[in-house]
N, C-alpha and C positions, 0 to 999 in steps of 0.2 A: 726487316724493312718491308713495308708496304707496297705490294706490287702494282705497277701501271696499271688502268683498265686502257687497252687500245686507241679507247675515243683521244684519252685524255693522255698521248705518248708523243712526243717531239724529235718526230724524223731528222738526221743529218739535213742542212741547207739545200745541198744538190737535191735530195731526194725529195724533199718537203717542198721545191721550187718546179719540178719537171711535172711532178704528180697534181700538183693546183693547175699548173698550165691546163693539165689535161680537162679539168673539171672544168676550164677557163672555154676551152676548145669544145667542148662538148654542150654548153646551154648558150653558148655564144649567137648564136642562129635566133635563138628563143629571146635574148634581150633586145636585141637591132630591130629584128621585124615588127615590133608594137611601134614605138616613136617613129619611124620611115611609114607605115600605114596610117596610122595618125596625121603625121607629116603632111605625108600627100594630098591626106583628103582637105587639111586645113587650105593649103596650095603654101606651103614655105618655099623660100626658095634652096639650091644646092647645100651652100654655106649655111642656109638655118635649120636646114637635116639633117647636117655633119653635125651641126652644134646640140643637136637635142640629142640623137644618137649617144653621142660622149658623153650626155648630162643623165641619159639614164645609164650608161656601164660605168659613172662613178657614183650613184647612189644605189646600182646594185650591189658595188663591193662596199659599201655602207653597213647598209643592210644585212650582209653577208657576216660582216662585223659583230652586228650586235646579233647577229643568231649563233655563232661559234664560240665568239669568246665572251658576250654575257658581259651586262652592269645591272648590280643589286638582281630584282630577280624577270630579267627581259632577257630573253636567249633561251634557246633549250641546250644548249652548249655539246650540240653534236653536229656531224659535219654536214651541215643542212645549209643546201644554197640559195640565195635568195635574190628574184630579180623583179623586173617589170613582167607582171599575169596577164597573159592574152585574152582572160575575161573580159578584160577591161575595153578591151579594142574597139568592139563592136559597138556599146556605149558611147563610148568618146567619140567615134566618129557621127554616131547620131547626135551626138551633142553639140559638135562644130556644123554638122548639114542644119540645125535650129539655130544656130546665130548668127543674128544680119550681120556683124562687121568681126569678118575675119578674125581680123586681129584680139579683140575678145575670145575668140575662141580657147588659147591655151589660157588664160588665167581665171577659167570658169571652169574647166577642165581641174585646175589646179586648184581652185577652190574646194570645188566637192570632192576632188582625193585628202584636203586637209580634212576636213570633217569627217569624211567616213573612216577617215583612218584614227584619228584622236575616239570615234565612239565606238568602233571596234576593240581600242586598246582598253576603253572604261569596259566593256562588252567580255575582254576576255576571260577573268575568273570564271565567267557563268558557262562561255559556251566550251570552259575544258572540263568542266561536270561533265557534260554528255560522254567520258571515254568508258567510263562504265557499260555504254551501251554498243561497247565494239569488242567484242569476243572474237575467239580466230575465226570464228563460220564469217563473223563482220567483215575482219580486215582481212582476211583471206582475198573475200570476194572485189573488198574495195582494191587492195593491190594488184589484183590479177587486172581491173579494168584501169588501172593507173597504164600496166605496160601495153595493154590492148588499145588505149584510147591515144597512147606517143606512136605506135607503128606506125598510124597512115601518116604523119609525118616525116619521120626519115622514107617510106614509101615517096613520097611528095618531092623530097627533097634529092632523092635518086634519080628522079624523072629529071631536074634539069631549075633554073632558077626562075623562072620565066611559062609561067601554063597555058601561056595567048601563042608564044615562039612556034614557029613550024616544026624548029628540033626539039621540042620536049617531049620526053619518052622516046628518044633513041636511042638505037645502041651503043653510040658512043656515049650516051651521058650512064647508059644501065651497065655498061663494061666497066666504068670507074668507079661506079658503086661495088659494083660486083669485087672487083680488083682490092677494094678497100677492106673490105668484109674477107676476103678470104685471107689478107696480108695479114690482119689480124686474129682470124684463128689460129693461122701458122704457129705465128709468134707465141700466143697462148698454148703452142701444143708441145712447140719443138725449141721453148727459150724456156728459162726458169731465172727467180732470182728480180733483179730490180729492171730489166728489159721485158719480161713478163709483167712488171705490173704498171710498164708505161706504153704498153700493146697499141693501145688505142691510140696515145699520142703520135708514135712511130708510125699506123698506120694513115694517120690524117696525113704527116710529111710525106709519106711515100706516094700518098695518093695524089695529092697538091703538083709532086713534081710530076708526077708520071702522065699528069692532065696538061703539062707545058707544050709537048708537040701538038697536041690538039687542040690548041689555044684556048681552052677553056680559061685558066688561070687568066686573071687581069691585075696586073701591077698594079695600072693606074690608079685606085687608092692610096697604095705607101707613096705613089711621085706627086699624087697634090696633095696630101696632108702635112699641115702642120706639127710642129717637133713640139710645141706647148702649147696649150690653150684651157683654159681653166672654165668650169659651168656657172659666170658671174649671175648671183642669186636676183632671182626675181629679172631674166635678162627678157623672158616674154611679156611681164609686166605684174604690177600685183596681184594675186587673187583674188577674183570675185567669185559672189555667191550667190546662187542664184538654185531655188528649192528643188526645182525639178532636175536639173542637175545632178544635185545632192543625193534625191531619192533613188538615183541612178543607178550611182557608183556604189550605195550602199548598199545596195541590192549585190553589187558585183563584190563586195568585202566582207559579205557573210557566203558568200561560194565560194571566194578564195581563202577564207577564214575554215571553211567546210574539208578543202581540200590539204589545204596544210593541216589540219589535225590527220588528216589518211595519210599523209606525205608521212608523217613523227613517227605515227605506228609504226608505219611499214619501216621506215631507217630504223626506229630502234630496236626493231625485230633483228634487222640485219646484221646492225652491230653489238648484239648480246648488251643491252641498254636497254630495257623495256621504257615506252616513252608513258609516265603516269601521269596524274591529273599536274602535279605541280610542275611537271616540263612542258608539255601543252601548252598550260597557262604561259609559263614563260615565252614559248616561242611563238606564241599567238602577240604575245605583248612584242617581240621583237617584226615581228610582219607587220604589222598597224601603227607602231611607233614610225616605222621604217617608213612605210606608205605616207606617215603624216610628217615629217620630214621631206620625203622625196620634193614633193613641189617647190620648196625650199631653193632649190640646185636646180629647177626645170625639170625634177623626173616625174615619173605615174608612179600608181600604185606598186608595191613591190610583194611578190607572193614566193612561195618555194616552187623548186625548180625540180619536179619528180624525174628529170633524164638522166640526174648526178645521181640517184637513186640507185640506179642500174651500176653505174660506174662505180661506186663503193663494194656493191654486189658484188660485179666479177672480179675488180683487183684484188681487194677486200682490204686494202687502206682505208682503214676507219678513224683513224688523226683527225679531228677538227679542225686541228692545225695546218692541215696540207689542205683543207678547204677556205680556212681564213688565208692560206697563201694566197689561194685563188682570187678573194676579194681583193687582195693586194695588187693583185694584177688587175683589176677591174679599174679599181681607183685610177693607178698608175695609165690604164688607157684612157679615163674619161680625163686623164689631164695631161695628155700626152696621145694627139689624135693620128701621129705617125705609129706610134703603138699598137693600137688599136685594130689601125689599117692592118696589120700582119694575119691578124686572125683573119680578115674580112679576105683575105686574098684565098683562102683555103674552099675549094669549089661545092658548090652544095651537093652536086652528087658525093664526092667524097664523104662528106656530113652523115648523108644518107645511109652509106655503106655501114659506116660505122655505128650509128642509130638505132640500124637492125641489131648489133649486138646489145648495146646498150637498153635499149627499152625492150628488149626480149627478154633482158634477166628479169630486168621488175616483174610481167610477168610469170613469169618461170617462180620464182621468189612467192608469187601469192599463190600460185598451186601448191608450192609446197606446203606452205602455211595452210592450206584447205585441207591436201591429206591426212592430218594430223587434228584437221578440228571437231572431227568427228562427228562425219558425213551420214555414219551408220543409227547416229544420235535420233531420233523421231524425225520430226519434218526437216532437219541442217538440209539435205540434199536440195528439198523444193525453197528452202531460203537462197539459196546460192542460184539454182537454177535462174528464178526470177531475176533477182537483183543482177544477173551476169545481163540476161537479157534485156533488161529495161536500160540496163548503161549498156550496152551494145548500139540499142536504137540511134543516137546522132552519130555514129561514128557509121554506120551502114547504109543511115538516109541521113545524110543532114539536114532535108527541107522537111522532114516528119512532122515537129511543131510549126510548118511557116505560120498554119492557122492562127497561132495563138499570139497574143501582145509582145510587142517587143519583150518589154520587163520582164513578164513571165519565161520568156526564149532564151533571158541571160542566165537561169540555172534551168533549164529544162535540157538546153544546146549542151550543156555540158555532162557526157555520161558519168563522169567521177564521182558526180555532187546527185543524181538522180540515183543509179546506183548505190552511193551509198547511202541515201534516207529509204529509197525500199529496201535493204539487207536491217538496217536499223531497225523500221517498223514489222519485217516479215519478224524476226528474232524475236520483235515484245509480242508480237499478238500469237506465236508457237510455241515460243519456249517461254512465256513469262505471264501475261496476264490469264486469268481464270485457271493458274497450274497449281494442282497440290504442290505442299511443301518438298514431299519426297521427287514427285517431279522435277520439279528447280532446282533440289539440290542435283540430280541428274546432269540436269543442262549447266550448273554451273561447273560440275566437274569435266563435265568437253567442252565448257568454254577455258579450263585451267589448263588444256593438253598442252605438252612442252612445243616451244617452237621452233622452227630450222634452225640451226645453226652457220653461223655463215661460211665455214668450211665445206656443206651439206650444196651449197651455190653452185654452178658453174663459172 
């Protein structure tokens, strides 16, 4: 009999339901804050922020869907999360500050996510060719700046909810983060078994309650949400189109396009699943599909979620299945907005706490993956050094490019996607172009070095 590979093993119910939560609890943060920014800037009111909210956490467990468990060949069928991409944001809201009547605003929005998303999915065989040009010196570097470019976030999200508030960045909000993170290595050190590998989850409850005397925690989501409520399609109005728009977001779906092929390496590194040109391709097609769908239901764009990254990392549940759980739970919130509310009650410092572990492993994850790509190789060292440093730049000044055009700002702002075209180009013009053949064959044999294993993780 033909033994399971991990990705593709079907956890007991309890176990495959507690563990998706987690993943559920862990990018939750990341799906809510696009459509409430969005939201805002459009000026919706309460009730039509609740309603977009829901309408992107049910077509990111959509989405989630067709990246896990795959139809024909759309999915990379690994436990690859998929939601609304904060690339988008900054677009979108310049694209509602450009139009005179409000209410236009979302189904312009919604128009050019349909298009970039339908020519991204015609797009995608071509841009999963480029995986050739990511060796471990590549994706070393690009996963190292995956977990370096989420830290100032959970950083962000330890301070407090609110960065205008007089208490953000106090103690009481860095006690709870603090308190989060340590509940959590505990557990990791001094549990073993299926309570070690739902660490995180437990640490989120723990921290949630422990925030109750301090009144951090606020009910008042689960006491005015609704117990059902469904994303009726086309509820902000049809989609319109309109070019500049268009040129927008397409800008923004070849960055998220950029990034989810970084996101595949790195998960399939982690899960002894190397992610090749024909998984790519597919989970490129499931990203773009997904995004050209979303407006559909009133969502955005939808990208993978590099913080579940982490979370695979340290537990080391590699089940897709315990990820498609998670979409399960997504759907189940965006149609069921008392649901929903449950995560929403869980305080952002706590978030934070937990954050640091999770987006440290990723990091942590692409150093290893560096040692191993053989740094000692000719110039590998000054490929990494640069590309660490050129994708450091927006995460250390983020006003660095203000100079430059918006458009340009929407992959430039992002270290993941600049980093990884300098580790790409540093790699062809060292190890590749004007190189003897003895040369290359060189470089290709440190680009073959074996890679971590996810036992090797913390």
């Amino acid at each position: 009999m033909q033994e399971v590979h991990p990705v593709d093993e079907k956890l007991p119910p309890l176990k495959m339901a507690t563990t998706g939560l987690q993943h559920v609890a862990a990018m939750y943060a990341g799906v809510v804050a696009p459509p409430l920014i969005v939201g805002a800037a459009i000026g919706l009111t309460g009730t039509e922020l609740t309603f977009l909210t829901g309408a992107c956490l049910f077509t990111a467990g959509l989405a989630t869907f067709l990246q896990t468990l795959g139809i024909w060949k759309i999915g990379a069928r690994l436990p690859f999360v998929n939601g609304v991409t904060f690339a988008g944001v900054a677009p979108m809201t310049a694209i509602a500050a450009s139009t005179h009547d409000k209410s236009d605003a979302l189904p312009v929005i919604f128009g050019a996510v349909v298009v970039a998303g339908l020519l991204g999915f015609l797009a995608a065989p071509f841009f999963s060719r480029a995986v050739r040009f990511f060796p471990p010196v590549v994706t070393g570097s690009v996963i190292t700046l995956i977990g370096l470019s989420l830290l100032p976030v959970a950083f962000g999200w330890a301070q407090g909810p609110d960065p205008t508030a007089p208490d953000y960045g106090s103690a009481e909000y860095l006690g709870l983060a603090a308190a989060t993170l340590v509940t959590v290595l505990l557990l990791r050190r001094f549990t073993r078994g299926f309570v070690k590998q739902i660490a995180v989850l437990i640490g989120l409850v723990a921290g949630t309650l422990a925030a109750i005397p301090f009144g951090v925690t606020d009910f008042a989501p689960v006491a005015d949400a609704d117990l059902v409520g469904f994303p009726t399609p086309f509820h902000f109005g049809a989609p319109q189109f309109q070019l500049a728009a268009i040129l927008s977001l397409c800008v923004v779906m070849v960055v998220s396009m950029t990034e989810s092929t970084a996101d595949m390496l790195a998960l399939g590194e982690i899960v002894e699943r190397p992610a090749d040109e024909r998984t790519i391709a597919a989970g490129l097609r499931a990203d773009t599909l997904g995004s050209a769908i979303s407006p559909l239901f009133n969502g955005f764009m939808c990208s993978a979620f590099a913080q579940n990254i982490g979370l695979v990392a340290m537990t080391r549940i590699r089940s897709r299945f315990v990820v498609a759980a998670g979409g399960g739970f997504l759907v189940l919130m965006g149609l069921c907005p008392a649901a929903a509310s449950l995560i929403a009650v869980v305080p952002r410092p706590v978030l934070g706490g937990a954050g640091v572990v999770l987006f440290g492993s990723v990091a942590a994850s692409g150093i290893q993956t560096l040692v191993r790509a053989g740094l000692d190789q000719g110039d590998n060292i000054l490929v990494v050094a640069v590309a660490l440093a050129v994708g450091i730049v927006p995460i250390t000044e983020p006003d660095f490019y203000h100079a430059f055009p918006e458009t340009a700002r929407t992959v430039l702002d992002s270290g993941i996607s600049t980093g990884c075209v300098t580790a790409v180009l540093l790699n062809l013009v060292f190890n590749h172009l004007g190189r003897r053949p003895a040369a290359a064959a060189r470089g290709a044999a440190a680009a073959a070095v074996p890679l971590p294993s996810p036992q090797s993780i913390p």
